[in-house]
C-alpha positions as CSV (number, residue, x, y, z in Angstrom):
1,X,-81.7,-24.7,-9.2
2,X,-81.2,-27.3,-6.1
3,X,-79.5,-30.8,-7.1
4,X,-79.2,-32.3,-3.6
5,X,-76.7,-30.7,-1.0
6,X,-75.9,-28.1,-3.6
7,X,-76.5,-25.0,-5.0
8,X,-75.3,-23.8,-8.6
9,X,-76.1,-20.6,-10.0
10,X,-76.3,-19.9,-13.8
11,X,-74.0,-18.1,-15.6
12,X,-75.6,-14.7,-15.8
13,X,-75.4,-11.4,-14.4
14,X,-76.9,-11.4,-10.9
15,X,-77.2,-7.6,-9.3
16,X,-75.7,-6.9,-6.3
17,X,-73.0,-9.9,-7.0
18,X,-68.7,-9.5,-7.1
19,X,-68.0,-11.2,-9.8
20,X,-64.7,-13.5,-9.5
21,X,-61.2,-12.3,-10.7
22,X,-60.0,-13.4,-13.3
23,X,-56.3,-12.6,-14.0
24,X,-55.9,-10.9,-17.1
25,X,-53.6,-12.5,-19.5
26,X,-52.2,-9.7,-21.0
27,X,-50.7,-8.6,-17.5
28,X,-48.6,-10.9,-15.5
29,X,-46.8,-9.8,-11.8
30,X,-43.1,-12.0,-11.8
31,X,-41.5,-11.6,-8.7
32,X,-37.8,-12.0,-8.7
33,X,-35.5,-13.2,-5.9
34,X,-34.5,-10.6,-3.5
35,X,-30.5,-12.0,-3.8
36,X,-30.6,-11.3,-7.6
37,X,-31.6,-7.7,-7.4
38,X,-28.9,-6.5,-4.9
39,X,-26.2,-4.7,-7.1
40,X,-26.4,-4.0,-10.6
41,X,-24.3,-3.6,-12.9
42,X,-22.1,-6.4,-11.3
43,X,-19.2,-5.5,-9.1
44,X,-16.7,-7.8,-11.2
45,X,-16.9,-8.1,-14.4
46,X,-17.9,-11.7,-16.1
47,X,-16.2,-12.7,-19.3
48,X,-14.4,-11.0,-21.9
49,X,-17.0,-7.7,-21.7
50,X,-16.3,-5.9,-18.6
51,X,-19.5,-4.1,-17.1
52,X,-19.3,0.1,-17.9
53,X,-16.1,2.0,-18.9
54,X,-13.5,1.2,-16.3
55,X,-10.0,1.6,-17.5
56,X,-7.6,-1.1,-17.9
57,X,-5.3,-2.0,-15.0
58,X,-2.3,-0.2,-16.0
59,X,-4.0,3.0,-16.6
60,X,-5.1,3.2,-13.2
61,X,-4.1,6.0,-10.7
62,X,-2.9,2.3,-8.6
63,X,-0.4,1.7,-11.6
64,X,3.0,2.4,-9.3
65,X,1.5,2.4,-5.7
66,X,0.7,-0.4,-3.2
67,X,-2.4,-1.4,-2.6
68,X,-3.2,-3.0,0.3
69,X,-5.2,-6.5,0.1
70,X,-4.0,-6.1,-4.4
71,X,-4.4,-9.8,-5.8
72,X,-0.5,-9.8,-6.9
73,X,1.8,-11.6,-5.2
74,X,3.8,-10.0,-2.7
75,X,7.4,-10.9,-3.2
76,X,10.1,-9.9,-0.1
77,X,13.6,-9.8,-0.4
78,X,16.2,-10.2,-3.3
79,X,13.5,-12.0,-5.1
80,X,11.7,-8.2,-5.6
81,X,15.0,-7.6,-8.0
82,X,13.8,-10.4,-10.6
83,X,9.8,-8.9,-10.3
84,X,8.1,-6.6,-13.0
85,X,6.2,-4.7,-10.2
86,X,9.4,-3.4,-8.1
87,X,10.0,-0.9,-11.1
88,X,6.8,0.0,-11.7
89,X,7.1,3.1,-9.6
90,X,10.3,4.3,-11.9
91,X,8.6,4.5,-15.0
92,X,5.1,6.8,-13.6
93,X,6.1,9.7,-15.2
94,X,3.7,11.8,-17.2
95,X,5.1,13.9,-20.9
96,X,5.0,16.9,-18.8
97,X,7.4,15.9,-15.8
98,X,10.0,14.2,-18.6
99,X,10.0,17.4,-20.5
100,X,10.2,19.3,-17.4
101,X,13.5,17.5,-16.4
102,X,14.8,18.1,-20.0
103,X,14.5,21.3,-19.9
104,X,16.5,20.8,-16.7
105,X,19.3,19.2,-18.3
106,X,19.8,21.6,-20.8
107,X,20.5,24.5,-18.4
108,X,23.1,22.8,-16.3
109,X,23.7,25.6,-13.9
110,X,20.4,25.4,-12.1
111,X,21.2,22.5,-10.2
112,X,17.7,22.2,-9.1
113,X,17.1,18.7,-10.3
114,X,18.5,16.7,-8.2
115,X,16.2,18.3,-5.8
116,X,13.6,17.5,-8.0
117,X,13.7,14.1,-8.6
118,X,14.8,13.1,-4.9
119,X,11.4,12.2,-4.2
120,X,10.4,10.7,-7.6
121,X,12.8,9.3,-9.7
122,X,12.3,7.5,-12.9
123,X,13.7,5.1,-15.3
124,X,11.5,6.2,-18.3
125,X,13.0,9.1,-19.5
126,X,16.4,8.1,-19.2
127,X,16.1,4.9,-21.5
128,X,14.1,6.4,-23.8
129,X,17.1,9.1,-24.4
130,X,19.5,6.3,-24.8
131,X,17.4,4.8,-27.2
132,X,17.1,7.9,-28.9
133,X,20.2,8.4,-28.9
134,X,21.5,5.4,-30.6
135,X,18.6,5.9,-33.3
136,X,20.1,9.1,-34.4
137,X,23.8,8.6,-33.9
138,X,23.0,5.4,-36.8
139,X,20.9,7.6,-38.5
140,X,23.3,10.8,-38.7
141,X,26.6,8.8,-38.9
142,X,24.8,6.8,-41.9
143,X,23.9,9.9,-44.0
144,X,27.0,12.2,-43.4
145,X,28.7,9.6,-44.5
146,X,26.4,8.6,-47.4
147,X,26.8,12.3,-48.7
148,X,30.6,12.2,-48.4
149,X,30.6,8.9,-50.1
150,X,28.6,10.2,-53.5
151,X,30.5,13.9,-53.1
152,X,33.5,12.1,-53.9
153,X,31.8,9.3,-56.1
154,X,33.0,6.2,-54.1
155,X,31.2,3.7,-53.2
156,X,29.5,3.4,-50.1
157,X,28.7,0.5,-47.8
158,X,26.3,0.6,-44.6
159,X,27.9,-0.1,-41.2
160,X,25.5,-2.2,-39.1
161,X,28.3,-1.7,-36.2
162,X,27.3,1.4,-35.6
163,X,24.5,0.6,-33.9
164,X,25.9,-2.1,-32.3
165,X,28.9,0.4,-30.7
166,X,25.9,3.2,-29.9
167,X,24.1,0.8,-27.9
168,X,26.9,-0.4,-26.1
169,X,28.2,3.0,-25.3
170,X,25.5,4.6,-23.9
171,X,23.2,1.7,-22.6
172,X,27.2,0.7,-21.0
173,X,27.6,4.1,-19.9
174,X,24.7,5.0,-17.8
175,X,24.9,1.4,-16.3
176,X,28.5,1.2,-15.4
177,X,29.2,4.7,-14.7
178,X,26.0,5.2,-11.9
179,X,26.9,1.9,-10.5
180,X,30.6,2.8,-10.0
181,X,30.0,6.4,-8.2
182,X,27.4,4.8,-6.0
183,X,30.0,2.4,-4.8
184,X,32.6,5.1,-4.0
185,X,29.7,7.6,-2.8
186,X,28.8,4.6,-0.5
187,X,32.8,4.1,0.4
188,X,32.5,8.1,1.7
189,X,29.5,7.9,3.6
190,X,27.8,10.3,1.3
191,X,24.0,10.2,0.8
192,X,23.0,9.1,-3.1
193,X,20.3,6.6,-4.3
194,X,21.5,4.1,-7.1
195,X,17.9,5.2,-8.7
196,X,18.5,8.8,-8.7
197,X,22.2,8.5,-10.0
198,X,21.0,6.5,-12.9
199,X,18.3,9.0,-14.0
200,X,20.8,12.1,-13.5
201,X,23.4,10.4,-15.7
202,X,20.3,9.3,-18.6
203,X,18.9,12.8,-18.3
204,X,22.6,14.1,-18.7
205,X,23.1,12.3,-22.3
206,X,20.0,14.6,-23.6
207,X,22.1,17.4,-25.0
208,X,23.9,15.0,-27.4
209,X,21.0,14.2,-29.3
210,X,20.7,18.0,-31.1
211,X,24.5,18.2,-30.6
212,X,24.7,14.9,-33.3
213,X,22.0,16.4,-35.3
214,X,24.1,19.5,-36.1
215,X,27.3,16.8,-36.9
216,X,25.8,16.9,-40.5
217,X,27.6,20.2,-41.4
218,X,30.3,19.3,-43.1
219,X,33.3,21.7,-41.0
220,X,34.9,19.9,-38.6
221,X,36.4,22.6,-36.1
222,X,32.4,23.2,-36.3
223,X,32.2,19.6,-35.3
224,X,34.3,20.0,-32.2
225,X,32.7,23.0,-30.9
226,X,29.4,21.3,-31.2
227,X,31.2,18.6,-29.2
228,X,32.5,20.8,-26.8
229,X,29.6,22.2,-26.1
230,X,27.5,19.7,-25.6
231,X,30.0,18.2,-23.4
232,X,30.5,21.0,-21.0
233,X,26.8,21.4,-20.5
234,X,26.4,17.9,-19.6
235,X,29.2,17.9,-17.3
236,X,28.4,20.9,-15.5
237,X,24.8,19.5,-15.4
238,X,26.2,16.2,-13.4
239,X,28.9,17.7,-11.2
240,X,26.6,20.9,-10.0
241,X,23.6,18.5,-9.1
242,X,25.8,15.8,-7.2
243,X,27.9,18.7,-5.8
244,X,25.9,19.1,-2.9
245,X,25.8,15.8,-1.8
246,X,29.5,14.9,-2.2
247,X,30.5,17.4,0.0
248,X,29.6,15.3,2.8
249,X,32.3,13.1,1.4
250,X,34.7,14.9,3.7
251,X,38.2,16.5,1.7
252,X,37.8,14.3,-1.1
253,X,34.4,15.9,-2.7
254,X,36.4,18.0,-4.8
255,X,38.3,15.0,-6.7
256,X,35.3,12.9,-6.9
257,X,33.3,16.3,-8.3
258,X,36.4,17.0,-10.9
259,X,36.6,12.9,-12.0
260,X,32.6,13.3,-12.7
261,X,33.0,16.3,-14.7
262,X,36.2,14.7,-16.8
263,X,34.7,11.4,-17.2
264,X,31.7,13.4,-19.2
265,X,34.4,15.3,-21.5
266,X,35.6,12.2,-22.0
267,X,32.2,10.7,-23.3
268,X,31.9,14.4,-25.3
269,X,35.8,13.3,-27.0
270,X,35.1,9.7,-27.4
271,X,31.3,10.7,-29.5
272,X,33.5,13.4,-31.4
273,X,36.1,10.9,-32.4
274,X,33.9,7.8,-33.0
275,X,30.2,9.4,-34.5
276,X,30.8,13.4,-35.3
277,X,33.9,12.3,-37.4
278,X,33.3,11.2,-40.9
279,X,36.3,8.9,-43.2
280,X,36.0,8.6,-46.4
């Protein structure tokens, strides 16, 4: 039907016609912005919930090594003494490579680790012996001394100073003693690193801990054999390893090597005297 200048058509099926698209409701095309579809999942993480199953930051293969362009600040000069990341590197050790420089220590006349650790020293496993060490000198001392106490029906009191001497010894010792033969190694022109010193002397204090432990039987020339013992191997185990190096020292090596090996006998005597000794 014609109504002036135009032409409608009625709703009805005409052959040979297209009919017009209508989009169908149930099925909608969204287009998304090219910039948001880049990378997924997220390079950084947003929030508290990191994207995927990354690892913290401290178990990272990075943990000791410098990276280049890393978001910490880069200290320089004596301030690196007073930051938390210049000793990173002396504590990367894994259970393995602390075990393996136990076993080590305990046969003294190897004198391979210094050779060992030249490269890779660490801090962890000679505070951890220290630590150890003062655990089980209070521990031992306490009980031998409980038992001889209630053998001989007296009455017994704990000693809190024990712990307090322990700590002071051996945390004192392999501070003072390191620090001291670096000066004099450094006097002689002999090549040692203050690092390396520090983990041969912790390592060196290893042998006391089973040597304490077998304090508890209750003989004491048994007691000063176990001393003895343990003091020989951990002597031999210091002088053999810094043998090598002090005998660039010129004629003097020998007294420096025979002062390191006393000075350890002497630590063996004063643990003897002081912690493998009980009074009642």
């Amino acid at each position: 039907m014609m109504s002036g200048n135009y032409t409608s058509i009625d709703n009805q099926s005409v052959s040979g016609s297209v009919p017009a698209a209508v989009p169908d409701p149930g099925h909608l095309t969204v287009k998304f912005q090219d910039s948001h579809l880049q990378t997924f999942p997220p390079s950084e993480a947003q929030g508290k919930i990191s994207s995927g199953a990354r690892p913290p930051r401290d178990a990272d293969d990075t943990f000791s090594k410098p990276v280049s362009g890393s978001d910490e600040p880069q200290q320089s000069g004596w301030l690196r003494t007073f930051s938390v990341s210049s000793y990173k590197a002396y504590f990367d050790v894994d259970t393995s490579d602390v075990l393996e420089r136990i076993k080590d220590s305990l046969l003294p006349y190897s004198g391979a680790f210094n050779e060992k650790t030249t490269n890779n020293p660490d801090l962890y496993g000679p505070f951890w012996i220290c630590t150890t060490l003062i655990f089980v000198a209070a521990a031992i001392g306490t009980f031998v001394t409980y038992v001889a106490h209630k053998v001989k029906s007296e009455e017994w009191a704990y000693d809190i100073n024990v712990v307090q001497w322990s700590a002071g010894l051996f945390y004192g010792y392999v501070t003072v003693v390191p620090l001291v033969l670096y000066v004099i190694l450094k006097y002689f022109s002999a090549p040692a690193g203050l690092v390396q010193l520090f983990c041969l002397y912790g390592y060196s204090l290893f042998v006391f801990i089973p040597a304490l432990c077998l304090s508890v039987v209750p003989l004491e020339i048994f007691r000063w054999v176990i001393a003895g013992v343990a003091g020989i191997m951990s002597a031999t185990f210091v002088a053999i390893n810094l043998r090598a190096h002090i005998v660039s020292a010129g004629e003097s090596w020998f007294f420096i090597v025979a002062g390191i090996f006393l000075l350890q006998l002497a630590l063996a005597v004063v643990l003897k005297l002081y912690l493998f000794t009980v009074t009642v």
